[in-house]
C-alpha positions in Angstrom: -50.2 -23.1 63.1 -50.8 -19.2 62.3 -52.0 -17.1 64.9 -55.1 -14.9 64.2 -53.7 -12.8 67.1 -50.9 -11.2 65.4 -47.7 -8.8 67.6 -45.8 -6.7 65.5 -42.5 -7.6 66.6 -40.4 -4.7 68.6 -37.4 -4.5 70.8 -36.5 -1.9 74.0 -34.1 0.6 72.2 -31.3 -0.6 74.4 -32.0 -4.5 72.9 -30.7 -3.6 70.0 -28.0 -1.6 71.4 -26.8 -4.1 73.2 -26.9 -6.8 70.5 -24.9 -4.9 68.4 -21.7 -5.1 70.8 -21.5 -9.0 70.0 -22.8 -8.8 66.3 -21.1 -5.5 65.0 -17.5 -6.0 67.3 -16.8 -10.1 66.6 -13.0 -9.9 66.1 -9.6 -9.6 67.5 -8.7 -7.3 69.9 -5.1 -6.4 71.2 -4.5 -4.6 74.2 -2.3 -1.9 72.9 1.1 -2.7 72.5 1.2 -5.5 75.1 1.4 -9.2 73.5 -2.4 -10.0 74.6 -5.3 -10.6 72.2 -8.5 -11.2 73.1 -10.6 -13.0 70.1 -14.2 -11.7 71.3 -17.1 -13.9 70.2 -15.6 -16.3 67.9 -17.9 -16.5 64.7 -20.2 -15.2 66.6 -20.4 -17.6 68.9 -20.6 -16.9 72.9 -17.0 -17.5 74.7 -13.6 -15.4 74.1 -10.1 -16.6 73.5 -7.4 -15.1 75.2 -4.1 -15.4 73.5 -1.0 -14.4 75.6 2.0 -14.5 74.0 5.5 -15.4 76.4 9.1 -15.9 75.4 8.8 -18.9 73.6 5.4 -20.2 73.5 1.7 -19.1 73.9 -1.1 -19.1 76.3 -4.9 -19.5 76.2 -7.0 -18.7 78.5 -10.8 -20.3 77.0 -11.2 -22.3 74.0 -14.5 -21.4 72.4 -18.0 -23.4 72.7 -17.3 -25.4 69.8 -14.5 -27.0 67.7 -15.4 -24.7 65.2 -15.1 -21.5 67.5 -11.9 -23.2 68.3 -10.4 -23.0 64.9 -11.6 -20.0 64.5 -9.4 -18.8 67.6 -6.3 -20.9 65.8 -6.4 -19.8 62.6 -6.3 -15.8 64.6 -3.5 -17.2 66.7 -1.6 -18.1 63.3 -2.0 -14.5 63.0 -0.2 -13.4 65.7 2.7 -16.0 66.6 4.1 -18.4 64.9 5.0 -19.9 68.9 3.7 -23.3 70.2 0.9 -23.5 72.8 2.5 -24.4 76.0 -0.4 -23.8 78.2 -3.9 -23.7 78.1 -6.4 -22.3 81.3 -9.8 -23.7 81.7 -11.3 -20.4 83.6 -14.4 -22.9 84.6 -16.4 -25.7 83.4 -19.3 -24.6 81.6 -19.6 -25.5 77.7 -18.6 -22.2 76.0 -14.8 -22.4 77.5 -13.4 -25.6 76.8 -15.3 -27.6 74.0 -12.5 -25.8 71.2 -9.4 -27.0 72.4 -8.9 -30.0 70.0 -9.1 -27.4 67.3 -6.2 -25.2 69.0 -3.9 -27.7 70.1 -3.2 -31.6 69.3 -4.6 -33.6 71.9 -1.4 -36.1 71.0 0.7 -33.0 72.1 -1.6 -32.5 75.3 -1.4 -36.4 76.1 2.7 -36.2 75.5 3.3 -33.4 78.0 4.0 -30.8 75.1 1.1 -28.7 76.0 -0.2 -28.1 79.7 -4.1 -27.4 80.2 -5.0 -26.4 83.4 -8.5 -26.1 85.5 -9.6 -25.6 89.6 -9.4 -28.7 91.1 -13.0 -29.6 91.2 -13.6 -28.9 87.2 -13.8 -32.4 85.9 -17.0 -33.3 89.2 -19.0 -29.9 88.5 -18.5 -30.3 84.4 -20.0 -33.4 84.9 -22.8 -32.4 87.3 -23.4 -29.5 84.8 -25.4 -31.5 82.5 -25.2 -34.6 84.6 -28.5 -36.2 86.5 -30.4 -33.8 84.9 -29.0 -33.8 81.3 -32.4 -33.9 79.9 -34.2 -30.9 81.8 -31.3 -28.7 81.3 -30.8 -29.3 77.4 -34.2 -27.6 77.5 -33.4 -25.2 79.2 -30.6 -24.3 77.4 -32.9 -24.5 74.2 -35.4 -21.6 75.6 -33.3 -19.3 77.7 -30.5 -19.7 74.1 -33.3 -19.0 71.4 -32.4 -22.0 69.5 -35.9 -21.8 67.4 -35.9 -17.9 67.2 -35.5 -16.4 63.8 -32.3 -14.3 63.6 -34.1 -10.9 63.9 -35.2 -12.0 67.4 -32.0 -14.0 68.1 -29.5 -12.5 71.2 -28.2 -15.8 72.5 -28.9 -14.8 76.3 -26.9 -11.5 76.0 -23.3 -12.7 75.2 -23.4 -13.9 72.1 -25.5 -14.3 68.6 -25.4 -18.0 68.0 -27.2 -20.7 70.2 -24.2 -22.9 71.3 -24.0 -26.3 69.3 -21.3 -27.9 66.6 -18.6 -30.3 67.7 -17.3 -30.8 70.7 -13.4 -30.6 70.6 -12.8 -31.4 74.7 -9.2 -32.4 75.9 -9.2 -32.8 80.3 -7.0 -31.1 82.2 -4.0 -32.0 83.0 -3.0 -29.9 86.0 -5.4 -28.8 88.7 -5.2 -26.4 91.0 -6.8 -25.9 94.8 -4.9 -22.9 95.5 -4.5 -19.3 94.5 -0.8 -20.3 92.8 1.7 -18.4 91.2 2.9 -19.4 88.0 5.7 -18.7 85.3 4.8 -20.3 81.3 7.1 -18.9 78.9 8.2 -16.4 80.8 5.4 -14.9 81.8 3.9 -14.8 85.5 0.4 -15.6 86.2 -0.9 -15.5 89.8 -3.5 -17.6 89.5 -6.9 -16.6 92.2 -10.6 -18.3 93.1 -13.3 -16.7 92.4 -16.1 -19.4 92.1 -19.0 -16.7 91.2 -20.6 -17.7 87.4 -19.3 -21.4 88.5 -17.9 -23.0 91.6 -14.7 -24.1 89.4 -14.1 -20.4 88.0 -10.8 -18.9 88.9 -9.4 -15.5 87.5 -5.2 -14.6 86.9 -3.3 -11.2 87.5 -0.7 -10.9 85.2 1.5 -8.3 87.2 3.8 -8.2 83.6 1.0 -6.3 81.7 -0.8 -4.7 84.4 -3.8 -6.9 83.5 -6.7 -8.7 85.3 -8.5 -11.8 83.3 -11.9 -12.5 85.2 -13.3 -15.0 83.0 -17.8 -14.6 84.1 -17.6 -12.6 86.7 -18.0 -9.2 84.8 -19.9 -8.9 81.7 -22.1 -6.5 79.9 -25.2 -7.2 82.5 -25.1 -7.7 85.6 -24.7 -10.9 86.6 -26.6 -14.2 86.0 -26.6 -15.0 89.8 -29.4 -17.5 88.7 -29.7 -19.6 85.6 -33.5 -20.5 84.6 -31.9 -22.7 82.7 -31.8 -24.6 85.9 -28.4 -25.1 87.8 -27.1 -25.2 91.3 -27.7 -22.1 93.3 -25.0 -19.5 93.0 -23.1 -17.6 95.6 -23.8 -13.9 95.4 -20.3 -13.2 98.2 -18.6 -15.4 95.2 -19.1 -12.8 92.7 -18.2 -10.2 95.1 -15.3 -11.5 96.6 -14.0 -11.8 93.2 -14.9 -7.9 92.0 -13.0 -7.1 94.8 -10.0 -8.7 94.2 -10.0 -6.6 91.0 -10.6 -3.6 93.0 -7.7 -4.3 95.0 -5.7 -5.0 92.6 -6.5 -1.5 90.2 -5.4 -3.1 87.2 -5.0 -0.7 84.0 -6.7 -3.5 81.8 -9.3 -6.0 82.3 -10.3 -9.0 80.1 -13.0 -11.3 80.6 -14.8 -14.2 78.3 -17.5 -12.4 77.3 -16.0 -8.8 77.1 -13.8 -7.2 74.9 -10.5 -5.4 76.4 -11.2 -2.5 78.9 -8.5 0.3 79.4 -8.1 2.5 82.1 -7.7 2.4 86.1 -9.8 4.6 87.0 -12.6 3.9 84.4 -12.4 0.2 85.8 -12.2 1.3 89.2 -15.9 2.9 88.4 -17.0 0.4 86.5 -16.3 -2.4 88.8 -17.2 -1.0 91.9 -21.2 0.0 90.5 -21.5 -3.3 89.1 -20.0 -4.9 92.2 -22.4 -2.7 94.5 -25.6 -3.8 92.1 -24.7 -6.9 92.8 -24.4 -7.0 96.5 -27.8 -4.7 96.3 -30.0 -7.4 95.0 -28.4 -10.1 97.5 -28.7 -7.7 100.6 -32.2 -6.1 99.9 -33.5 -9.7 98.9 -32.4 -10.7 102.7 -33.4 -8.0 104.1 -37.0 -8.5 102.3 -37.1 -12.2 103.1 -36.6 -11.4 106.8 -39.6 -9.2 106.5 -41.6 -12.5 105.4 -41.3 -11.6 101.5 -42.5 -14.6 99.6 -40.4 -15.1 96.0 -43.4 -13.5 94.0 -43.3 -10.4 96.4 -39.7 -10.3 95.7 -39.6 -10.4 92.5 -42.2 -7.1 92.5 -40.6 -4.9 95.1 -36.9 -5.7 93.5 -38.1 -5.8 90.0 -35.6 -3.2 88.7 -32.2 -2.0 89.6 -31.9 2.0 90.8 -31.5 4.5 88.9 -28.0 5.2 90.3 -26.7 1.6 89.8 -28.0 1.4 86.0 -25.2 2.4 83.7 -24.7 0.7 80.5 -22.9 -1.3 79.1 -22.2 -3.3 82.0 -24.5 -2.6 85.0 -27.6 -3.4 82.8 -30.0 -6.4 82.9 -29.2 -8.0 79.9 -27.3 -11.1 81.6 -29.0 -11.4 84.7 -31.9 -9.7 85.6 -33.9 -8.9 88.6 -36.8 -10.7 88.5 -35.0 -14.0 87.7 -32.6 -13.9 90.3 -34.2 -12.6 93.6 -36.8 -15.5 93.7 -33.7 -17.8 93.8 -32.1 -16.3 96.7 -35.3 -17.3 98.8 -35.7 -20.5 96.8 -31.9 -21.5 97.4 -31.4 -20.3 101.2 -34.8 -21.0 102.7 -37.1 -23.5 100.7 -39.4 -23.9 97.8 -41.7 -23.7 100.5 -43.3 -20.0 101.2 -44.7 -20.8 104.4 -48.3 -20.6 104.0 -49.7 -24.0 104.5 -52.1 -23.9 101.7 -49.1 -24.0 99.2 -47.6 -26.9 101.1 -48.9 -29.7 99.0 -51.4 -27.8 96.2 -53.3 -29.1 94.3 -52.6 -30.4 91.0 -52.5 -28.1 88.3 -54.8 -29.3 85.7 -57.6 -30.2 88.9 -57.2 -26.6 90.0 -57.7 -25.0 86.4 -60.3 -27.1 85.7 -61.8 -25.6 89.1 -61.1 -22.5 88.1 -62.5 -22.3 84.4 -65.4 -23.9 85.6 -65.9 -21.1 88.2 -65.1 -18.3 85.8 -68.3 -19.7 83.3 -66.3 -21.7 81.3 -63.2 -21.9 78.8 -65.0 -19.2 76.6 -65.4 -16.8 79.2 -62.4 -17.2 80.2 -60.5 -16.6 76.9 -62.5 -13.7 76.2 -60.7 -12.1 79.3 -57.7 -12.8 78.0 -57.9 -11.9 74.9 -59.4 -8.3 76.6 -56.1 -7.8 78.4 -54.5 -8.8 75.7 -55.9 -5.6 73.8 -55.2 -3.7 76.8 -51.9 -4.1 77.2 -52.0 -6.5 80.5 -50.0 -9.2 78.3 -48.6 -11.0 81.5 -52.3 -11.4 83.1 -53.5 -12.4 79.8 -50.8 -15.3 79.6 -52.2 -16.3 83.1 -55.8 -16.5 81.9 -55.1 -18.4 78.8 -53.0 -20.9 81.2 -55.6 -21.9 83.0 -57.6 -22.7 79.9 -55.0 -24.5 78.4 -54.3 -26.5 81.7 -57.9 -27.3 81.8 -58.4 -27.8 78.1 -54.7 -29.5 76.2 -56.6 -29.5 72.9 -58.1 -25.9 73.3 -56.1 -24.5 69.8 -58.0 -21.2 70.5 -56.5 -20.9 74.4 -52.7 -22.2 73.1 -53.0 -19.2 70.0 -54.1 -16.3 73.0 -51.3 -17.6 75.6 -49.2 -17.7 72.4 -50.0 -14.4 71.6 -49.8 -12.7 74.8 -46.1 -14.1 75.6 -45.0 -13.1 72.6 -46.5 -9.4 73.3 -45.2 -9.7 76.7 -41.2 -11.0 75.5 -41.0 -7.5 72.7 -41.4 -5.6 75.9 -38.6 -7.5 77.9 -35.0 -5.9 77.6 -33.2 -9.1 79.1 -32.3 -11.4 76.1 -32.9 -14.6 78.3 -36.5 -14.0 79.8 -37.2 -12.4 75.9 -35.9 -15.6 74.3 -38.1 -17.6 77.0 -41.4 -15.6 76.3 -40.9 -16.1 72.2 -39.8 -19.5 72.1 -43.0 -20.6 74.7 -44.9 -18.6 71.7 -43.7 -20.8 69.3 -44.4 -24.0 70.8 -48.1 -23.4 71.5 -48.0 -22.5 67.9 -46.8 -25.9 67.3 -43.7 -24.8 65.6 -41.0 -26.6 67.9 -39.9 -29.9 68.1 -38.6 -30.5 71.9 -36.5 -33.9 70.9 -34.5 -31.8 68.6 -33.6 -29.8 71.6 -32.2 -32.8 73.8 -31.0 -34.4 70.9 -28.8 -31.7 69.7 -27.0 -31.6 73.2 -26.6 -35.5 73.5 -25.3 -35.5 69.9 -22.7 -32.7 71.0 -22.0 -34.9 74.4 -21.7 -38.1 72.5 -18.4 -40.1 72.6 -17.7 -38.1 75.7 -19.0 -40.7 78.6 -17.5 -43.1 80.6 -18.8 -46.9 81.2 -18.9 -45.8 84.9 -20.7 -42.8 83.8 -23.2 -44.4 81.7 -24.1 -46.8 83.7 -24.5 -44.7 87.0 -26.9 -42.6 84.7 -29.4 -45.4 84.7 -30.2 -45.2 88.7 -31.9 -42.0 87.0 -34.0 -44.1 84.5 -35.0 -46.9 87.3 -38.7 -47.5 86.4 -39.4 -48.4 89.9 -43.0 -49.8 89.6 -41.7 -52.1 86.6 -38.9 -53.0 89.0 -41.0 -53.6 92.0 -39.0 -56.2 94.1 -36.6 -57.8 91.8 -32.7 -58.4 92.5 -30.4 -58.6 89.4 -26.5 -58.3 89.3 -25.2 -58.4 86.1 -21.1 -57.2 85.2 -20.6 -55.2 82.6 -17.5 -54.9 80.4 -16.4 -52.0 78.0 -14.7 -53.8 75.2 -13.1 -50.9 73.7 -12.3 -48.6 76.7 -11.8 -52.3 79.1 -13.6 -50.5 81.8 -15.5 -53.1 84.2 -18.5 -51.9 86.2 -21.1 -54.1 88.5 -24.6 -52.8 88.4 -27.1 -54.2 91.0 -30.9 -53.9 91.0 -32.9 -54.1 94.7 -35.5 -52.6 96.4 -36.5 -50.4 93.5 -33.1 -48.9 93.3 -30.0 -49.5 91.2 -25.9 -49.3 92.6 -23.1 -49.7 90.4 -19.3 -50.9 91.8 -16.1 -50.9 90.1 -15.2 -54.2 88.9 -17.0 -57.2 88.0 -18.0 -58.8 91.5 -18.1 -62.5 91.8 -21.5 -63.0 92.8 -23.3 -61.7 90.0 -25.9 -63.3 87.9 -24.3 -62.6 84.5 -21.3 -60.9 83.1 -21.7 -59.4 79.4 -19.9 -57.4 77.2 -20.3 -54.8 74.5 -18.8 -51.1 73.7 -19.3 -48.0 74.9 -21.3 -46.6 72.0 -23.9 -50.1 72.4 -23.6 -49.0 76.0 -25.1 -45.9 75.5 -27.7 -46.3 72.8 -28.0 -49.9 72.0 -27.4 -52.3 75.2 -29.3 -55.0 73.9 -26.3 -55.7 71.7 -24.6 -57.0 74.8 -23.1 -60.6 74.4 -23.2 -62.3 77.9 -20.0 -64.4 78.3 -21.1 -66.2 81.5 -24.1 -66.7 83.8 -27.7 -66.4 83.2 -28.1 -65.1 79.3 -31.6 -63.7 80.3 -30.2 -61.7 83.5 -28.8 -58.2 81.4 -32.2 -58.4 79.5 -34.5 -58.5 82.4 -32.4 -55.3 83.9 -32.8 -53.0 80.5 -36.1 -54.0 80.9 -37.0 -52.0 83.6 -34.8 -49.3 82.8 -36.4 -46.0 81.0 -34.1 -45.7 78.6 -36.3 -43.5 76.1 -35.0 -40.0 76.0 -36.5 -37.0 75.2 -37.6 -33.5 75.2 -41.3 -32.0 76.7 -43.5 -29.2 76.6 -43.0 -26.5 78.4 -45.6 -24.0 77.8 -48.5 -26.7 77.2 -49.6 -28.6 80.2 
């Protein structure tokens, strides 16, 4: 719908600054005279290749997002060596650094020991606890904080790249793993091979002593770092990052790579950079504790830590156009304490639509209300004009004139907002009370990209998740379940409002049936049951929630 309450649209100066070091420096980098290229945003896309070029083969270090980034980072590779991939490096297991491989390498080659891929040892559990349990919730995520919907004038895809992540998935599993910092020699060229386990748990960086060179994979960018995802994830651990800035310290390399950087030169320039961007980091860790032990709630947090100092600010890199302040000190008390801020009266609140109802009614009413807002809005106040037109919208879901305000006054507030995530947050929430996005399209994109990609044992272990526990109520059903295609055999068990799944078929269940992986994942009432009781598989998918798809996040 159009909104009467129109914001010109208008960027921090550094915004565009920022932006222009992924749109305006997409290409291929090498590092001097040293056989290293570093393909920095493929197509525009987030996630560098690393090409490293040995004796008789090549090295990758990150594949792209996408098949398409992958070819991409192939077809550049043509450019520079005519030499087969002997080894590819996984530097952790988020999306943007493995799903290209397929278009680099053939996985036939991979699968006949022709081509080594390596990962941490614990890259195939988090990968799959990454958008995992709560595939659903995250795919959101990912479509606010990654401006799917925003038009390309607004469009910074969270501040390391210019195009939402998407396209084909071209993933090929590892086939080494490693658990220790490990010294290795691939085409001639040593790697020592360290943890860092900052941006992910699974994230490792390598020291190539050869080249004088340090490849840190997320641990340095152009921002500071994303020590929280609103995105949602895992908490991250702040010593992480710093343990593995240090090691670059330490080690006073002349040139430093990363998967979201191009090359940097120089050891004393690095030595600088490093060590400012290492020291903002620790400064929002150690001030957050120090705050939190001085009873600081998250809210208060976010307000007295809202900005770095003036001494620690230095673009490009020690900026917060990765991670930001006010996203990521909440989570430190949110992560090490509790969601709980210790005053009673927030224990178990009330809900929110019963307490803006309350409210409105107080106030004199929606229209009251909104006329509030819609003053702030004029003034300036954007955020407490967003929190007025909340409560009306809370109160009121069909209130057009409350969604257009609260529209209005996130977008007003996300031109003033420097950090490309919380911007592409504010502006997408606009768009949505405007009526302009389709949430399924969000979750559907990601499942299309996952498709194909799931085990029977995963699949099915998915569905504890979907248990419709009231429909269940007391009922016990065992039914086997067979993967025609992939032969895998899993035992799924309903009881006491819970499912459990077991390798094998067991011998006491009720049915056995069989079907294919795809049916298995969107069609299981195609199942054939080849012995026991034919109703048994039916009466389980009964009381499984099986539809999936996206939500509102801005209006409820």
């Amino acid at each position: 719908m159009a909104n009467p309450y129109d914001v010109e649209r208008s960027w921090p100066d550094y915004f565009l600054e920022h932006r222009r070091l992924t749109v305006e420096k997409q290409g291929t980098y090498r590092c001097d005279s040293l056989p290293v290229w570093t393909v920095h945003c493929p197509l525009g896309y987030l996630g560098n290749g690393t090409i490293i070029e040995g004796d008789d083969g090549l090295i990758v270090y990150d594949t792209g997002v996408n098949a398409e980034a992958g070819a991409h980072i192939a077809a550049e590779i043509e450019k520079v060596s005519d030499k087969p991939v002997e080894a590819i490096f996984y530097s952790h297991h988020h999306g943007d650094h493995y799903n290209g491989t397929a278009a680099i390498v053939d996985p036939a080659d991979v699968a006949a020991g022709k081509t080594a891929i390596y990962a941490w040892d614990n890259f195939e559990e988090e990968r799959a606890n990454e958008f995992g349990e709560i595939l659903v919730r995250q795919s959101m995520g990912v479509g606010y904080y990654g401006g799917a919907f925003l038009p390309p004038e607004d469009l910074h895809h969270h501040g390391i790249g210019t195009i939402p992540a998407g396209g084909t998935a071209g993933y090929i599993p590892p086939t080494h793993t490693l658990s220790t910092d490990t010294e290795l020699t691939i085409a001639g060229v040593t790697l020592e091979v360290f943890y860092t386990g900052g941006e992910a748990i699974s994230e490792f960086g390598i020291h190539i002593p050869e080249f004088d060179m340090v490849i840190i994979a997320d641990e340095f960018f152009t921002g500071i770092p994303n020590m929280h995802s609103i995105r949602g994830s895992k908490p991250r651990i702040p010593d992480n990052y710093l343990q593995a800035l240090d090691r670059v310290l330490e080690i006073r390399p002349e040139w430093l790579l990363g998967s979201h950087i191009m090359p940097i030169q120089g050891k004393g320039f690095i030595e600088e950079t490093i060590t400012r961007y290492r020291d903002a980091t620790q400064y929002l860790w150690d001030q957050s504790i120090r705050l939190i032990n001085k009873g600081y709630t998250p809210v208060e947090l976010q307000h007295a830590l809202k900005e770095l100092p003036d001494h620690l600010y230095e673009p490009p890199y020690s900026v917060p156009t990765y991670g930001t302040p006010f996203t990521t000190v909440p989570e430190f008390f949110t992560g090490w304490v509790s969601w709980f801020n210790g005053d009673a009266t927030d224990m178990f609140p009330s809900e929110p639509k019963r307490r803006a109802e309350g409210f409105v009614e107080l106030m004199g009413g929606a229209d009251e209300v909104l006329d509030a807002a819609k003053a702030a809005h004029a003034d300036g106040d954007h955020q407490y004009a967003a929190e007025l037109a909340q409560l009306v919208v809370r109160a009121e879901p069909d209130n057009e004139d409350g969604k257009l305000v609260k529209a209005a006054a996130l977008r007003a507030r996300g031109y003033q907002e420097l950090n490309p995530i919380a911007r592409s947050w504010y502006l997408t929430g606009a768009l949505e009370l405007e009526g302009a996005i389709d949430p399924d399209l969000i979750v559907n994109a990601m499942l299309g990209m996952l498709a194909g990609q799931a085990s029977a044992e995963e699949i099915i272990g998915g569905w504890r998740y979907q248990l419709d526990a009231t429909a269940a109520g007391d009922a016990r059903i065992s039914v086997g379940v067979r993967a025609t295609d992939s032969g895998e055999e899993v035992t799924v068990r309903l009881r006491n409002s819970v499912l459990n799944t077991d390798d094998g078929v067991a011998d006491d269940v009720d049915a056995v049936v069989e079907l294919t992986l795809a049916d298995l994942a969107s069609n299981p009432s195609a199942a054939t049951t080849v012995s026991g009781d034919p109703a048994a598989f039916g009466r389980l998918i009964s009381v499984l929630d099986l539809e999936v798809g996206g939500f509102y996040m801005h209006m409820r």
